[in-house]
C-alpha positions in Angstrom: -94.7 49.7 63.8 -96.7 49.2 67.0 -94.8 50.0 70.2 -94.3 46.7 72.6 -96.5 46.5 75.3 -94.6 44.3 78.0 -95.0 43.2 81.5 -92.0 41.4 82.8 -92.6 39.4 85.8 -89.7 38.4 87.8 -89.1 35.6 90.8 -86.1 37.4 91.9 -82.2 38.3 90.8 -83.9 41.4 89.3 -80.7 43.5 90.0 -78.5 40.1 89.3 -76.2 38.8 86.8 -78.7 36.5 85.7 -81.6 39.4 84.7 -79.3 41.1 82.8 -80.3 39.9 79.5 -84.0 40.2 80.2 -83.4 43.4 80.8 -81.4 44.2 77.5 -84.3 42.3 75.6 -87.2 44.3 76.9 -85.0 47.4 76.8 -83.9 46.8 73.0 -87.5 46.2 72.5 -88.2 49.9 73.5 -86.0 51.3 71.6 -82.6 53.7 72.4 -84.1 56.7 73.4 -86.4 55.0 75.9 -86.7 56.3 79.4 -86.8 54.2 82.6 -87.5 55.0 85.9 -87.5 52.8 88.9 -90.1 52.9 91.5 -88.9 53.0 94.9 -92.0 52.8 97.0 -92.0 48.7 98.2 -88.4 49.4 99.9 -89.5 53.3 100.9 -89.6 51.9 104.7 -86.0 50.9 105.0 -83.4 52.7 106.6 -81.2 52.2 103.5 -83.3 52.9 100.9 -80.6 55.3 99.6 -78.6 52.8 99.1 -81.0 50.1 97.5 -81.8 53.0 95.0 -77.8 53.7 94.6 -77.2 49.5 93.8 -80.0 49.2 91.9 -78.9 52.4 89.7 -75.6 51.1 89.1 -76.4 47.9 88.0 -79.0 49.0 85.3 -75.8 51.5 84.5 -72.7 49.3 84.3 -74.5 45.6 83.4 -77.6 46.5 81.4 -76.1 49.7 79.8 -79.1 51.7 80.6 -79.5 55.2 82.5 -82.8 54.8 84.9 -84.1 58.0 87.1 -85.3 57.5 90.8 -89.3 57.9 90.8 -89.4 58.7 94.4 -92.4 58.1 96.5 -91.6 56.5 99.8 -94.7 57.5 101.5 -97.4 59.3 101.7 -96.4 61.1 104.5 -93.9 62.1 102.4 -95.5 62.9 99.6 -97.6 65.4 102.0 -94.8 67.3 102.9 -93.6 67.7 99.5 -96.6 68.0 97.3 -94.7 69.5 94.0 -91.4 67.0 94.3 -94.2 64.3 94.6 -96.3 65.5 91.4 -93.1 65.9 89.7 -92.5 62.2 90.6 -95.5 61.2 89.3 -95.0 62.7 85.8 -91.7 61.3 85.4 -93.3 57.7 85.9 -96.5 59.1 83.9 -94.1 59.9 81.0 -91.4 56.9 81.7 -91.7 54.0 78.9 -89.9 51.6 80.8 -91.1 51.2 85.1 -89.5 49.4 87.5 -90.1 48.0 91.0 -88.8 45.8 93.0 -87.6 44.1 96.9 -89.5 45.2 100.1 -92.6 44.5 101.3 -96.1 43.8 99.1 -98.5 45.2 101.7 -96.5 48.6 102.5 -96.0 49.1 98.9 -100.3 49.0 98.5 -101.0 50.7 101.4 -98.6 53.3 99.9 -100.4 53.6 96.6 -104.1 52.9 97.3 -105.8 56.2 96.3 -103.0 57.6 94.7 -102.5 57.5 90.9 -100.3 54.9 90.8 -101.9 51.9 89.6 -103.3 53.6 86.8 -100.3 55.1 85.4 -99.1 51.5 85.4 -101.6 50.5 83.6 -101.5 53.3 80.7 -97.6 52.7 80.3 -99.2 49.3 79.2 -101.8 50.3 77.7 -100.0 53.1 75.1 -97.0 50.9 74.5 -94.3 50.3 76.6 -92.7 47.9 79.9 -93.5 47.3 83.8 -91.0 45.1 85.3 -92.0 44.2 88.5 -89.8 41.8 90.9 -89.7 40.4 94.1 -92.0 41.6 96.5 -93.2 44.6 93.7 -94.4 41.0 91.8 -96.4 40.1 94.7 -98.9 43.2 94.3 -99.7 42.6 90.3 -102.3 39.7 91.1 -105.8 40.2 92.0 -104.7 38.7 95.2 -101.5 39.3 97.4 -99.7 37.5 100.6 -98.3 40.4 102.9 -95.3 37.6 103.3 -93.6 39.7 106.1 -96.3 39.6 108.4 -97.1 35.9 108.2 -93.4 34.5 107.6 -91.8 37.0 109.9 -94.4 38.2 112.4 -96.4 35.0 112.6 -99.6 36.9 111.6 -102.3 34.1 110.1 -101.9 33.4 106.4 -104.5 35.2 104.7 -105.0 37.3 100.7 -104.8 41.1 100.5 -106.4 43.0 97.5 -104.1 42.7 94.7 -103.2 45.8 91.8 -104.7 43.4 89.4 -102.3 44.4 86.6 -101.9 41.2 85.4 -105.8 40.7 85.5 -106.2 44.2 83.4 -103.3 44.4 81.0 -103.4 40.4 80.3 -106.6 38.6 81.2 -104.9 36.7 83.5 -106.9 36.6 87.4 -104.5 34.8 89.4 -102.2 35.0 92.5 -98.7 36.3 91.6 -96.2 33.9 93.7 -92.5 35.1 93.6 -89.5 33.2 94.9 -92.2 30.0 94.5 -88.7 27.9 94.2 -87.0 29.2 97.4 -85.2 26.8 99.4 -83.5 28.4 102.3 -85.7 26.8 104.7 -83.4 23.6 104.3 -85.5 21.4 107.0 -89.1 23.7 106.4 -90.6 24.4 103.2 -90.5 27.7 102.1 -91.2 27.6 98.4 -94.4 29.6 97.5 -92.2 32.8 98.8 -92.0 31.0 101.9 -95.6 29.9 102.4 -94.6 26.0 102.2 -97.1 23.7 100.5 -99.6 23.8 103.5 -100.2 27.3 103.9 -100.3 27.7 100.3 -102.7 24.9 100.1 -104.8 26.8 102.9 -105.3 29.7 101.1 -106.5 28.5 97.6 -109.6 28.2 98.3 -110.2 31.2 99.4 -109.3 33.2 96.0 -111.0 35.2 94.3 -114.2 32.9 91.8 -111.7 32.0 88.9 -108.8 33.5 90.3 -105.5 30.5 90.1 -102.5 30.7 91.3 -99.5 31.8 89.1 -95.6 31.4 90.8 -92.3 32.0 88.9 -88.6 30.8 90.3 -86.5 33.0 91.6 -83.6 34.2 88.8 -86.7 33.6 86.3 -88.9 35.8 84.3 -92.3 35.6 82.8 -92.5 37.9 79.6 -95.9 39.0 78.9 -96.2 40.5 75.4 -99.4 41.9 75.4 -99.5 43.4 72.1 -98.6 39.8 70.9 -100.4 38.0 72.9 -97.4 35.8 74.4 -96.0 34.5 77.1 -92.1 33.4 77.8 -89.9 31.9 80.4 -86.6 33.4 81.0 -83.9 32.5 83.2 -82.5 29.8 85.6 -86.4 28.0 86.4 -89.8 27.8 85.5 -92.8 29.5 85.9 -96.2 27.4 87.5 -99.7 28.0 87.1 -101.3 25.8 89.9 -105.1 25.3 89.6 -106.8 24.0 92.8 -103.8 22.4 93.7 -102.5 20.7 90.7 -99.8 22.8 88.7 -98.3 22.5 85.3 -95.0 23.4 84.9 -93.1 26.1 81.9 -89.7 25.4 82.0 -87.3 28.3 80.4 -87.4 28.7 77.2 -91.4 28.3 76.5 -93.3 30.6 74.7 -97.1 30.2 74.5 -100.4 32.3 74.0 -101.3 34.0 77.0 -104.7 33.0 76.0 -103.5 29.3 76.6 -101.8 30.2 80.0 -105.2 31.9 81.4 -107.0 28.1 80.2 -104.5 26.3 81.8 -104.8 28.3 84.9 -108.6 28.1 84.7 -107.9 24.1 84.5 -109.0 24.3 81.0 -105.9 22.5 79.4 -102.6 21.1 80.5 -104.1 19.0 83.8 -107.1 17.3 81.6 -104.8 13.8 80.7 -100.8 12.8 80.9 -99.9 15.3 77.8 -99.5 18.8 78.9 -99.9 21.8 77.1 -97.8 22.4 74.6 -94.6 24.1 76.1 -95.6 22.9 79.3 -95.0 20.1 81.6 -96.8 18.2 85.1 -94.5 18.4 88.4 -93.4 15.4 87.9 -91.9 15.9 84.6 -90.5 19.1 86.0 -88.5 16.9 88.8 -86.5 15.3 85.5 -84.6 18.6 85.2 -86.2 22.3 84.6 -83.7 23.2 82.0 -84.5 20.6 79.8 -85.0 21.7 76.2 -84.1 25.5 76.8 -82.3 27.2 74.4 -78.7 28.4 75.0 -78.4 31.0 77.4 -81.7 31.1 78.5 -80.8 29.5 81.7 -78.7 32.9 82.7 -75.6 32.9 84.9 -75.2 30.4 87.3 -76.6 31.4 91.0 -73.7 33.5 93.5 -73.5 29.8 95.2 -73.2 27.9 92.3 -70.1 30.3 91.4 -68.7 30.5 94.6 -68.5 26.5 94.9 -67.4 26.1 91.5 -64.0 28.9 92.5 -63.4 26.9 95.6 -63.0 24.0 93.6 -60.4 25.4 91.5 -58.7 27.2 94.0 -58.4 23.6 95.8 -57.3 21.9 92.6 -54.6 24.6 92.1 -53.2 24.2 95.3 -53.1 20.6 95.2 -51.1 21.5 91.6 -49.2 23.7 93.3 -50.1 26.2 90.8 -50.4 29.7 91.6 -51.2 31.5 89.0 -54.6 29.4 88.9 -55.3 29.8 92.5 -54.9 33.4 92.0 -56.9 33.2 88.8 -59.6 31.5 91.0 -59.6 34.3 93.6 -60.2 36.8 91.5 -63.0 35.0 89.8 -64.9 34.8 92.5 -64.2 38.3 93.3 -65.6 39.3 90.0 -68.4 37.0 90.9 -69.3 38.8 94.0 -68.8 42.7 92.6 -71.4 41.1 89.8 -73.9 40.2 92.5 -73.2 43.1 95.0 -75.9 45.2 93.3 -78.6 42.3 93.8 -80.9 42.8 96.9 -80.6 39.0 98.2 -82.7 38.1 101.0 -80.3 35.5 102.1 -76.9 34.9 103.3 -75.5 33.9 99.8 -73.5 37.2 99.4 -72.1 36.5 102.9 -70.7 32.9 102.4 -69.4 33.9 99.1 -67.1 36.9 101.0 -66.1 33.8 103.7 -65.1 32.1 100.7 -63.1 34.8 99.8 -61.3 35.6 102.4 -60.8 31.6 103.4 -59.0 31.4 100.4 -56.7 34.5 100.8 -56.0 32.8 104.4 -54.9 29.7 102.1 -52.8 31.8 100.0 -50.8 33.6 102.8 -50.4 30.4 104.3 -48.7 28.6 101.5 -46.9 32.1 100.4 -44.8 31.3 103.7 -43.8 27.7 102.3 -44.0 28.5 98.8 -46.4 26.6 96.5 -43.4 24.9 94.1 -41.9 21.7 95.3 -39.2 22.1 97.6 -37.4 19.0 95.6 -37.1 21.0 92.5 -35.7 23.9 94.4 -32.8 22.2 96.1 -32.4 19.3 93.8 -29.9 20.5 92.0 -27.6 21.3 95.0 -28.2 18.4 97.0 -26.9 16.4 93.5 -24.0 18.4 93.1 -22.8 17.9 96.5 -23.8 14.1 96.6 -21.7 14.0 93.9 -18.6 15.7 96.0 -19.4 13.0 98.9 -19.2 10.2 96.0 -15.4 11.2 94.6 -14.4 12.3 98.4 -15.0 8.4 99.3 -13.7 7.3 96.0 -10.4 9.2 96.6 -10.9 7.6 100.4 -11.4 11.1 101.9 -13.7 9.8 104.3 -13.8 13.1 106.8 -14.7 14.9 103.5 -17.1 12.8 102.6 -18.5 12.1 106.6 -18.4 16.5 106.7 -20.6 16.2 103.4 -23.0 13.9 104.6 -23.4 15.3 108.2 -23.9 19.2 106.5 -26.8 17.8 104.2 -28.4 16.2 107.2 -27.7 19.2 109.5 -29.9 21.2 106.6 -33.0 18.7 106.6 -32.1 16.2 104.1 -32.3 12.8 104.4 -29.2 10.6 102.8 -29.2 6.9 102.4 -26.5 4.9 100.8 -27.9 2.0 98.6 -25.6 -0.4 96.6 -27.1 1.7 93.4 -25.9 4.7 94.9 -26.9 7.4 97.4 -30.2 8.8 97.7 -32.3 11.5 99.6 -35.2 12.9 100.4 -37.1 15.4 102.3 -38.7 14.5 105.5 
C-alpha cells in the first residue's frame, strides 16, 4: 500500500482544541510508528521560544496522543556555532515522516532557510510518502508568493510579495498565494481579514502576482488537506477555505472534498466563477454569507472557538445563580477552566485567552460574594421557625396572653422579619 503523501494547511488553532482531530487523521494516516518533528525556525526570534516549543510539545502529547521531537534551528547564526547539533537537526527532519511548523513570522522563517537544505527536505518528506503541516505564519511561506505581515501590519512597511517556498506549487500544482487567518476579525472597526491585509491592500497586491499565480486563503481553526497521492483536497474545521481569482473568490465550506486538479482551475478562473453554479463542493461569497457550516458533516466544524466557550459558561454560571444552584455554577467554573487548560497550549495572537481568565476569576468573585449570603433562599431556611413561633403568638392571644404574644411578635421583628396580621391569619416576610 502506498504511503500518504499529505500537506495539511492550517488558518490557525494549530496547537488548539479544534486541530486536534486533524491531527489524529493525518497521524493515523501515517501509521503508529511514525515520527514527528516540529520545526521551530518561524518562532526562533522570540524570547520564549522555549516555551512555544514546551506548549506545543505537550499539546501534541496530551490532546493528539503523539510524541513529536524539537527540530531545532533558530538561526543561522546558530547553526554556525553549532555545526554538528545543526546537521543532526537536519537529519532528524530529513528522516521525520510527519513535519511541523508553525506561529512567528513568514519572512524570518525564509531568511532563515534560504540556502540551507530546508526546503528541499520538505519537499522529499512529500515526495517519498509522508505529512507537512504548516500553520499560521509557517502557512504563509508555502506559496510561490508570501506577505512579511509583521512588517506591513505592525511596522507600517508598504504592502508588497516576498518569494514564497513554493511547496504547494511543487508538491500539488497549485501556484497561488497562501493567505492564513483570511477570516480574522479582531480589527472590529478595520478590516483585518486576509491575515490582516483588509480587502484593499489585498486587492493592491493581486496584480502584482506571479503570471497565473491566485490567491488561496483558509479561516483560522480550518484546515486544507492536500492528499497528493490522491489527488484531493478537504476542508476541515470551524470555516472555509477561498481561492480568489483576480478578485472574485469561490468559497469551500468544511466538509468539501474535491480534485486538486479542480481547485488549481478554479483558482486559474477556469471553473466555479464562469455562471451562478459553482463548482461542485464549492460556493460564491455570497452563498458563503448564508452560513459556512452548512452541509458539513458532524464534527467537522471542531470545538467551538475559546470565546464561544467562554460566553457560553458565563451564561450558565448566570443562570445558576439566578437558580440559586450551586452545584451548576460550580460545574460552570470548572468548565471553563477546562476550557482554558484546553486552549493554553495554542499560540493565540489575540486577547481571547485573557478575557477567558477575566471570566474566570469574575465568576469566582461571584461565587465568594454569594458564599457570604448563601445561594439557598433565606425563606426556606427560617421558614420553619418563623411558623412554629407564629403559631406560639396565635394560642398566646387565643389564651389572651397578650405580653406573650406582643414579646413574640416584637422578637421576630427585632430578627428581620416582617409580621402582618390579616383577618386570614398572620403573615411574614423578609424585607
Amino acid at each position: 500500500m502506498p504511503k500518504p503523501r499529505l500537506l495539511v494547511v492550517m488558518g490557525s488553532g494549530e496547537t488548539a482544541p479544534t486541530m486536534v482531530t486533524t491531527h489524529q487523521r493525518t497521524f493515523a494516516r501515517l501509521g503508529a510508528d511514525a515520527r514527528g518533528v516540529l520545526l521551530d525556525t518561524p518562532y526562533g526570534f522570540q524570547v520564549n521560544a522555549d516555551d512555544l516549543t514546551s506548549r506545543s510539545r505537550t499539546y501534541f502529547a496530551q490532546s493528539v496522543g503523539r510524541q513529536v521531537e524539537e527540530c531545532r534551528f533558530r538561526s543561522k547564526a546558530e547553526a554556525a556555532a553549532d555545526p554538528v547539533g545543526h546537521e543532526q537537526a537536519l537529519d532528524d527532519l530529513r528522516t521525520a515522516d510527519w513535519a511541523f511548523a508553525g506561529p512567528g513570522s513568514p519572512s524570518y522563517a525564509l531568511r532563515t532557510w534560504a540556502g540551507t537544505p530546508v526546503p528541499g527536505i520538505l519537499v522529499d518528506t512529500l515526495a517519498r510518502g509522508g505529512a507537512v503541516t504548516f500553520a499560521s505564519a509557517a502557512a504563509l511561506t508555502l506559496g510561490v508568493a508570501t506577505v512579511p505581515v509583521y512588517e506591513v501590519y505592525k511596522v507600517g512597511e508598504e504592502a508588497r510579495w516576498l518569494p514564497g517556498l513554493d511547496l504547494l506549487g511543487a508538491a500539488a500544482g497549485l501556484s497561488c498565494a497562501l493567505i492564513p487567518h483570511y477570516d480574522n476579525a479582531e480589527g472590529g472597526t478595520h478590516d483585518t481579514r486576509f491575515c490582516y491585509l483588509g480587502e484593499t491592500r489585498l486587492a493592491a497586491l493581486e496584480p502584482e502576482l506571479p503570471d497565473g499565480a491566485f490567491v488561496l486563503g483558509v479561516d483560522e481553526h480550518t484546515a486544507l488537506v492536500l492528499d497528493v497521492g490522491a489527488g484531493t483536497a478537504a476542508v476541515t474545521g470551524r470555516g472555509t477555505v477561498t481561492v480568489r481569482h483576480q478578485g472574485t473568490s469561490t468559497v469551500l465550506p468544511t466538509g468539501t472534498e474535491i480534485p486538486i486538479d479542480e481547485l488549481r482551475a478554479l483558482g486559474e478562473g477556469r471553473g466555479g466563477n464562469a455562471g451562478p453554479t459553482p463548482a461542485a463542493g464549492g460556493r460564491t461569497n455570497e452563498e458563503a454569507a448564508d452560513g459556512a457550516d452548512d452541509g458539513a458533516p458532524e464534527g467537522e466544524q471542531g470545538a467551538p472557538s475559546l470565546l464561544v466557550s467562554t460566553a457560553t459558561a458565563e451564561a450558565a454560571f448566570e443562570a445558576a445563580i439566578a437558580a440559586r444552584d450551586a452545584t451548576a455554577a460550580v460545574a460552570a467554573v470548572l468548565e471553563l477552566e477546562g476550557t482554558i487548560a484546553a486552549w493554553s497550549a495554542d499560540s493565540l495572537q489575540s486577547d481571547e485567552m485573557d478575557r477567558a481568565r477575566a471570566a474566570l476569576r469574575g465568576m469566582l468573585t461571584r461565587l465568594g460574594r454569594v458564599a457570604s449570603g448563601g445561594l439557598v433562599d433565606r425563606r426556606d431556611v427560617v421558614g420553619p421557625f418563623v411558623d412554629l413561633l407564629l403559631r406560639v403568638r396565635t394560642e398566646a392571644r387565643d389564651a389572651k396572653r397578650w405580653a406573650d404574644a406582643d414579646a413574640v411578635r416584637d422578637g421576630l421583628v427585632a430578627a428581620g422579619v416582617e409580621v402582618r396580621d390579616t383577618p386570614a391569619g398572620a403573615e411574614w416576610d423578609l424585607p
